[in-house]
N, C-alpha and C positions, 0 to 999 in steps of 0.2 A: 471460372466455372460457376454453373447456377444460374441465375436469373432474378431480375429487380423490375419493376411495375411501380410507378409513378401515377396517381390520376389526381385532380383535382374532383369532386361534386357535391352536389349536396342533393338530401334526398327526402321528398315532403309525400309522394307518391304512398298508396297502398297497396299496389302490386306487388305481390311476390314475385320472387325468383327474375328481377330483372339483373340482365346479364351484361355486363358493362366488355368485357373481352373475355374470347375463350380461342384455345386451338393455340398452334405456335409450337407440332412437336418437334421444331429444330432446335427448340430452347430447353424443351425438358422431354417427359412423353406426355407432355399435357397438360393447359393450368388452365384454371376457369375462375371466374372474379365475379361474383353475383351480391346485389346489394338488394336487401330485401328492406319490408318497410320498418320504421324505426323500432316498431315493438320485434322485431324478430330479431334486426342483427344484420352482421353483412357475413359473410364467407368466403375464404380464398383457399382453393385450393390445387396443387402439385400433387404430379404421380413423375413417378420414376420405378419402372420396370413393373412391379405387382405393387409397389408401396403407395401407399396414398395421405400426401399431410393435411391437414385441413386446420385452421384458424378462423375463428370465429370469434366475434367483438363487436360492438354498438353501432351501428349505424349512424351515419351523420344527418342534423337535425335539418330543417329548412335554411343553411347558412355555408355557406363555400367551404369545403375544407378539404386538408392534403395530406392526400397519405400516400407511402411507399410501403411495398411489402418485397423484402430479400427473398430468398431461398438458397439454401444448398445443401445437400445431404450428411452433413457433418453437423452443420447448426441448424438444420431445417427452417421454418418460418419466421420470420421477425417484423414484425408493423409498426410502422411510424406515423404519429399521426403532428401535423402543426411541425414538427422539428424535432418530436417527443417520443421516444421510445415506447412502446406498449409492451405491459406485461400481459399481453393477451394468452389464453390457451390455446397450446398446439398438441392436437390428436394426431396418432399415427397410426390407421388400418391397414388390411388387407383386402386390397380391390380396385380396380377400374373405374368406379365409377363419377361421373364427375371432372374427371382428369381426362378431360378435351384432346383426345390421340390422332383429331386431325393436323393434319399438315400445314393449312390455311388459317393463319391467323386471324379473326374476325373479330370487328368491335359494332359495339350496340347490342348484337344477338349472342349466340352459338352455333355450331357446326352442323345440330342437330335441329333443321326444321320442324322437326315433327313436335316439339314442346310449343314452337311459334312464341318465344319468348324476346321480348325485345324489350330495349331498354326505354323507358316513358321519363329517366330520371333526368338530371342536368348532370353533364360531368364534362370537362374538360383539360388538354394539357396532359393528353396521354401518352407514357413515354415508356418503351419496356428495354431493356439490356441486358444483354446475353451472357452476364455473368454478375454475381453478389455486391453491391456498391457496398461502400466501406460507410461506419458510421461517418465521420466528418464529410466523404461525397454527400450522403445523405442529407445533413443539414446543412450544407452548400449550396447542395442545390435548392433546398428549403426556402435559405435568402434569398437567391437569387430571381426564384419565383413570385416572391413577398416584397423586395424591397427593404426586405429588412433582417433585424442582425441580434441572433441567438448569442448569446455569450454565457461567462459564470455569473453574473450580475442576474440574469436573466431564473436560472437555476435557484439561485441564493434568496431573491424576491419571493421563489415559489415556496423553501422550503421556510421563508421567513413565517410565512402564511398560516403553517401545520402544526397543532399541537398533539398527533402522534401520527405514528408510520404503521404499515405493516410492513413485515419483510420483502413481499413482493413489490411492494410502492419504493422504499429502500434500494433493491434491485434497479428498478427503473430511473432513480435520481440521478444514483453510483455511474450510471450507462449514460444519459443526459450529460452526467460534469465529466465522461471522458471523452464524450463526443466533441466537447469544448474547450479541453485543454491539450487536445493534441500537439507536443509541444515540437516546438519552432521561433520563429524569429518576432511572431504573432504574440505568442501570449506575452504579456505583458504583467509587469510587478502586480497589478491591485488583481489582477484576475488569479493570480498565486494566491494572494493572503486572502482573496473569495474566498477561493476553492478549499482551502484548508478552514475556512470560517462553516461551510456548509458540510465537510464532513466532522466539524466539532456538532454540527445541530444537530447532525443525523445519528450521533454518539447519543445523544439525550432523548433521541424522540424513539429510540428500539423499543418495541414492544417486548413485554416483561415475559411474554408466553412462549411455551417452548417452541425449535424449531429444528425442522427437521435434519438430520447430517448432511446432505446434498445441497438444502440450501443454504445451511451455516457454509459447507466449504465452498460455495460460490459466491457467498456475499464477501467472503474472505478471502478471495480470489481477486472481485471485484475491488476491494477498497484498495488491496498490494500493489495491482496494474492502475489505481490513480495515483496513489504517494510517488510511484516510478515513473511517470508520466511530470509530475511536479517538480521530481527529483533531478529529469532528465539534465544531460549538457546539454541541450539543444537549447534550454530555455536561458540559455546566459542572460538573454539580453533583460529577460523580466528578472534574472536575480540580483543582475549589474543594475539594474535601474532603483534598487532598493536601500535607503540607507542601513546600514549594520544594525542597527537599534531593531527595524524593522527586519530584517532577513534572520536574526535572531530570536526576536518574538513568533515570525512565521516557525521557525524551524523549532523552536520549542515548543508551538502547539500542535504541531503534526508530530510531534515524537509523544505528544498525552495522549492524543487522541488516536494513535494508532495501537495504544493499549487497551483501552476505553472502549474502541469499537469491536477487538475481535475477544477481552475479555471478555464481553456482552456474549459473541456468540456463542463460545466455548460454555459459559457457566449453563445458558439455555437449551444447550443442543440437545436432544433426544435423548434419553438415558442409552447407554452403553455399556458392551459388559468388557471389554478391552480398552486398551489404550489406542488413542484415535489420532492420526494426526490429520486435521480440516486442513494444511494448506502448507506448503514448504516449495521454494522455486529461489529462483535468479534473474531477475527483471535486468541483468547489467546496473542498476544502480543499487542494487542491496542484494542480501540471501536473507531470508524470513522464513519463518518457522512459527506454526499454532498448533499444539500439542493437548488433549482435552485427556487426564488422566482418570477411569469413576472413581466414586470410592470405595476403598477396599480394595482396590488394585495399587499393588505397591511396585515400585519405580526398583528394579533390583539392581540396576547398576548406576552409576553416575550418567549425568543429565549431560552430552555435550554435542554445542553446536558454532559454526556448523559442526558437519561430521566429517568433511573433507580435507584437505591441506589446505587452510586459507589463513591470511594473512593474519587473521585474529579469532582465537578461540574462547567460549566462555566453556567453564565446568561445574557445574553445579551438583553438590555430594547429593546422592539417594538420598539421606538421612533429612535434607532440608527439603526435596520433593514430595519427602512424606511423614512430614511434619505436620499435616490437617487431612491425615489419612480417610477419617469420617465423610470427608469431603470432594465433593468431584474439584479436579484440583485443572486451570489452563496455564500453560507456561508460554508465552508469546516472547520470541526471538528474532532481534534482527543485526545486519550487518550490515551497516552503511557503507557505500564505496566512496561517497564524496563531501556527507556530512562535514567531514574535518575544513575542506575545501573555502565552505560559507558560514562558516559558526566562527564569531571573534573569541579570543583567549582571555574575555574580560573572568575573571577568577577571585577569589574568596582568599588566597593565597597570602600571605605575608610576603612583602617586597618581593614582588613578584610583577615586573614590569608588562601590562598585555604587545605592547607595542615589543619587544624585544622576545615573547617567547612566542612558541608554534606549538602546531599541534600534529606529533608525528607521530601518528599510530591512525588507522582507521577507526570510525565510533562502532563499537558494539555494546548492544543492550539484549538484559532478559528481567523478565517480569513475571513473576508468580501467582496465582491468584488461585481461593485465599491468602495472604501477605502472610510470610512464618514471621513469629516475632520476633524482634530484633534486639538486641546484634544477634547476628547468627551463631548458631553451636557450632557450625565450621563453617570456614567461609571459601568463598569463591574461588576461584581461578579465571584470570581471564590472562590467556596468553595473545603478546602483540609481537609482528616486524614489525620494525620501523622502516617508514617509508623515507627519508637520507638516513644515512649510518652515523651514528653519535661517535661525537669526535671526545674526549676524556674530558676537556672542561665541562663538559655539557651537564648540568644540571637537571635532573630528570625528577619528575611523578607521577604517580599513579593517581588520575582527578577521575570523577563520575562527573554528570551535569547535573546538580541541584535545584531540580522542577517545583519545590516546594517555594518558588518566588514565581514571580508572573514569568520573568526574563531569564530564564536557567542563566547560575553560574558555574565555572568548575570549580570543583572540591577537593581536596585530600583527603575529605573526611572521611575515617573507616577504611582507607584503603592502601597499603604500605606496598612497597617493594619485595618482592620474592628473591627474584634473580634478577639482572641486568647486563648487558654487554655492548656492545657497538651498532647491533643488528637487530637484537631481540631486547624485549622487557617481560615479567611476569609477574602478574598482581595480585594481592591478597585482599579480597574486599569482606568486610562483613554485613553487607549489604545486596540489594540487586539493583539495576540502574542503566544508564549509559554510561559505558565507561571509553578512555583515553589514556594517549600517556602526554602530557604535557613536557614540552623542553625547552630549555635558554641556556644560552652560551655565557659565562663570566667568566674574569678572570680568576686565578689562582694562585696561590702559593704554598711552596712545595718545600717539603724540609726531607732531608736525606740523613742516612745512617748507615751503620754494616747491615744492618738488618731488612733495608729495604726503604722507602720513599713514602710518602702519603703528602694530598693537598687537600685542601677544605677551601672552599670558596671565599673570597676575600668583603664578603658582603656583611659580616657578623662578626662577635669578640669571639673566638674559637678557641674552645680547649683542647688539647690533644693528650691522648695516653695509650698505653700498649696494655692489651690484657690477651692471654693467651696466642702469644706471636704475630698478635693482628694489632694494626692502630687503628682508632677510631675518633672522630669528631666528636665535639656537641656544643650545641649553640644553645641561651638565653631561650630560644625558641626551635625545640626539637623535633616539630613536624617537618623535618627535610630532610633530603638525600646528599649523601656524600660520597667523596669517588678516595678510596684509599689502596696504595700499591703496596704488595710485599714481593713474593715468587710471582705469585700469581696476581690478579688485578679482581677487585672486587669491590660491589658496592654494598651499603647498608644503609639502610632509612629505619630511623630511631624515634617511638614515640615516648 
């Protein structure tokens, strides 16, 4: 449904109101495309039943150029100019006028002699379709009329250029690099670590001035529907083509910057006298969540996300959400479904082989801003399934990814074992992060009693001892988990 208008021209003339196409109400009740001289502007505009949209934006100078203009009553107006998204204004009245209600589609003039307006301009390569061409049709067809090839290269160059944005120029980049990374068997490795290079630029170039809630939660919309676009399966083949070094570096600067970019919006947004959530969905490759608290709104219960049954939950105490109470406070949350998939297991870990363990939990991460300080007065919760079920040798911990280096590694640090079982793990962090559960299979040995059995992994000089009807381990180096049997089977990580 809807309708798309294609023209090429360029316009040196001082005639007003020259009317390039009007009429066509089998497409809509009426659209009209008038390109006035360059101090006025040009105009497009749709009617459907009493409503009428109109868009208006700069006229092209004495030099060829190509624009498309969508429509449909859901997203009303959109213009392209070059291959380029416009954040042009679209008005929306009450009225007829303008909005060509003939049947007869005409080009050059309008329907209406009696204005005797005719087009004096150059325009060519006029193409109209009877429903809303998709961004990528849009710059497809772009190329094909050009000869030539929009990519993220092409985007990246532009925002190389800019030393600040507005949020509406922002808007328009965001729309640009998804028009170009619609992924498929196309995009390709370097156009990934682009794309993720141009939303690190556009992280630093947000202007510092407030904005409005509607366009914080679309800009915040917008950057979610690009990381999922990047994120996608589709794109194996640009993530197969990556060495590890590099698919690890990409994926640790799109987990900074997807903090980066919507802590920006959350702290700027408009003041608010409630708790706001700008942005929370399911793209199939993550669940995310931007949560903007004011201050002096206090968080009365615990912080947890998602909210639904998924495979990995964070909980975050009140007590730590409103810890810079004075402060408008943004908590940005996400759930990766395939992070674990292309993130290698290189680790910080003591004898901790990467080749030999996995990473069997999905990543999730939450971020607070202002930062409470650290270690926390109570710490986290972040409950995992494991994605295979852990077999009893299985060595297990609870890592974050450690972004304070270029190349995130995973950590132990600050984060120990709650509970653990075959199926499930549950973390104690006194931190916030991205968190995991990392795993490796070793052998074991196993000593027996009336009392029950325990093994300790055969990788360390291991003491063992019994204190209150439980045995427990401990090694030279006590950062690690242990798997010890009595009735019941349980584990404990000892720092």
């Amino acid at each position: 449904t809807g309708i798309s208008v294609s023209v090429w021209w360029k316009n040196s003339e001082t005639v007003s109101r020259q009317c390039i196409t009007s009429g066509g109400k089998g497409l809509s009740d009426g659209l009209s495309l008038y390109t006035i001289s360059p101090a006025f502007g040009t105009e497009f505009y749709v009617r459907s039943g009493n409503t009428l949209w109109k868009a208006e934006f700069d006229s092209p100078g004495d030099i060829w150029t190509h624009f498309v203009f969508t429509w449909t009553e859901a997203d009303t107006i959109e213009v392209w100019q070059d291959g380029v998204k416009l954040a042009s204004p679209v008005t929306t009245s009450t009225g007829t006028n303008y909005g060509d209600v003939h049947n007869n589609l005409v080009v050059g003039t309008n329907n209406d002699q009696s204005y005797g307006e005719y087009c004096t301009g150059s325009f060519d390569e006029l193409a109209i379709w009877g429903r809303k061409l998709t961004d990528p049709e849009v710059l497809y067809y772009y190329q094909a009329s050009t000869g030539t090839s929009i990519g993220v290269d092409t985007v990246l160059a532009e925002v190389d250029t800019l030393t600040n944005v507005t949020y509406e120029d922002t808007a328009e980049l965001l729309r640009s690099l998804l028009a170009v990374t619609v992924p498929g068997p196309y995009v390709g490795d370097t156009d990934i670590t682009e794309a993720v290079s141009v939303l690190q630029k556009l992280s630093t170039l947000l202007p510092g001035e407030s904005v409005e809630t509607n366009t914080s939660s679309d800009l915040s919309d917008l950057f979610f529907e690009e990381a999922g676009q990047l994120m996608s399966e589709l794109n194996q083949y640009g993530w197969g083509n990556m060495t590890q070094h590099v698919a690890d570096s990409t994926l640790s600067g799109l987990s900074r910057v997807t903090d980066l970019f919507n802590i920006h919006l959350g702290s700027h947004v408009t003041s608010l006298g409630a708790t706001t959530v700008l942005t929370t969905g399911d793209n199939n490759i993550s669940n995310y969540s931007v949560t903007v608290l004011p201050s002096a709104v206090l968080q009365h219960t615990d912080y947890v996300f998602p909210d639904d049954d998924a495979d990995a939950t964070i909980e975050v105490p009140a007590s730590i959400v409103n810890s810079n109470i004075h402060d408008a406070r943004t908590i940005v949350a996400v759930l990766y479904h395939n992070f674990h998939q292309r993130y290698s297991r290189n680790n910080s870990l003591d004898d901790v082989d990467p080749s030999g363990a996995t990473l069997n939990s999905l990543v999730v991460s939450v971020t607070l801003s202002p930062s409470p300080t650290l270690p926390l007065q109570e710490n986290v919760t972040v409950s995992f399934t494991h994605i295979e079920e852990a077999e009893d040798s299985t060595r297990r911990w609870c890592v974050h990814l450690d972004l304070t280096v270029d190349v995130g590694l995973w950590s132990d640090e600050g984060c120990v074992i709650h509970s653990t079982n075959s199926t499930h793990t549950v973390c104690s962090c006194n931190h916030m992060t991205n968190y995991a559960i990392l795993m490796q299979v070793v052998d074991v040995e196993v000593w027996c009693n009336d009392s029950g059995c325990r093994t300790c992994a055969k990788w360390a000089l291991v003491t063992c001892n019994r204190s209150h009807g439980n045995w427990f381990c401990i090694t030279g180096k006590v950062t690690k988990t242990f798997i010890w049997w009595q009735r019941t089977r349980y584990f404990m990580h000892i720092h």
